[in-house]
N, C-alpha and C positions, 0 to 999 in steps of 0.2 A: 615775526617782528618786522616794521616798518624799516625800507633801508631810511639811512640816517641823508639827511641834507648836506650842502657842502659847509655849509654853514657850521653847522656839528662835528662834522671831519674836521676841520680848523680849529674847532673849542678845547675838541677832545686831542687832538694832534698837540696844539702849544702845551696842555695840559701837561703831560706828559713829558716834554721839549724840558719845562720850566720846572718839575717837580723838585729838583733839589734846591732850587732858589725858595718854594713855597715851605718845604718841611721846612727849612734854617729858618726863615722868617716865623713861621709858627712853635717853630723852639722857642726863640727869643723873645716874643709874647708869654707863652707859659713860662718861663724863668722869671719873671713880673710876678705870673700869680705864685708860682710858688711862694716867693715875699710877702703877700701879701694875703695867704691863706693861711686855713688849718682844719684840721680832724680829716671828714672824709673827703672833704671839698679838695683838701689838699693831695689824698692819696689818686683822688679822680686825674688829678695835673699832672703827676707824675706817668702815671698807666699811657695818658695820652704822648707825654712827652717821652716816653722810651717806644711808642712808636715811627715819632719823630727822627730819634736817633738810630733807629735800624734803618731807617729809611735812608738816612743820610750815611750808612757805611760803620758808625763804629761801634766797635767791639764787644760782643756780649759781658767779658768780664767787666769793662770798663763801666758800661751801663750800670750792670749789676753790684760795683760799687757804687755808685753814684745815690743809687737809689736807695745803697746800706747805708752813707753815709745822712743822707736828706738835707745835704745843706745846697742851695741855691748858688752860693757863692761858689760851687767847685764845676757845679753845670753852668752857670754866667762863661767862666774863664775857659771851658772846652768849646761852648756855642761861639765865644768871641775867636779863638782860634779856628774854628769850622771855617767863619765868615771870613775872614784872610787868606 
């Protein structure tokens, strides 16, 4: 493999730097679609959006209700306390 330019060390570096500011913001997008979907379209938002929250630190059980739950509204109020 090609070594990487400095240019790419910089992209992949902030990447990284920035990650938990990108997963919170792409939580708070899919909390949108979750409203504003359903069937599989909807279980797809979810799968993505508990990656999101592993990423971001919280807790399996919590997730794991969240997801038994399936209401939007209980993941809205955990992502708006993440972002605080």
């Amino acid at each position: 493999m090609a070594e990487r330019s400095k240019y790419q060390q910089n992209v992949i570096r902030n990447y990284y730097e920035n990650r938990d500011a990108i997963s919170l913001q792409r939580a708070q997008e899919l909390v949108t679609e979750l409203y504003l979907s359903e069937g599989k379209k909807r279980a797809k938002y979810w799968e993505t959006l508990v990656g999101h929250l592993e990423k971001l630190g919280v807790k399996p059980a919590t997730i794991k209700h969240l997801v038994q739950q399936d209401d939007p509204q209980l993941v809205a109020q955990l992502v708006q306390k993440l972002a605080s």
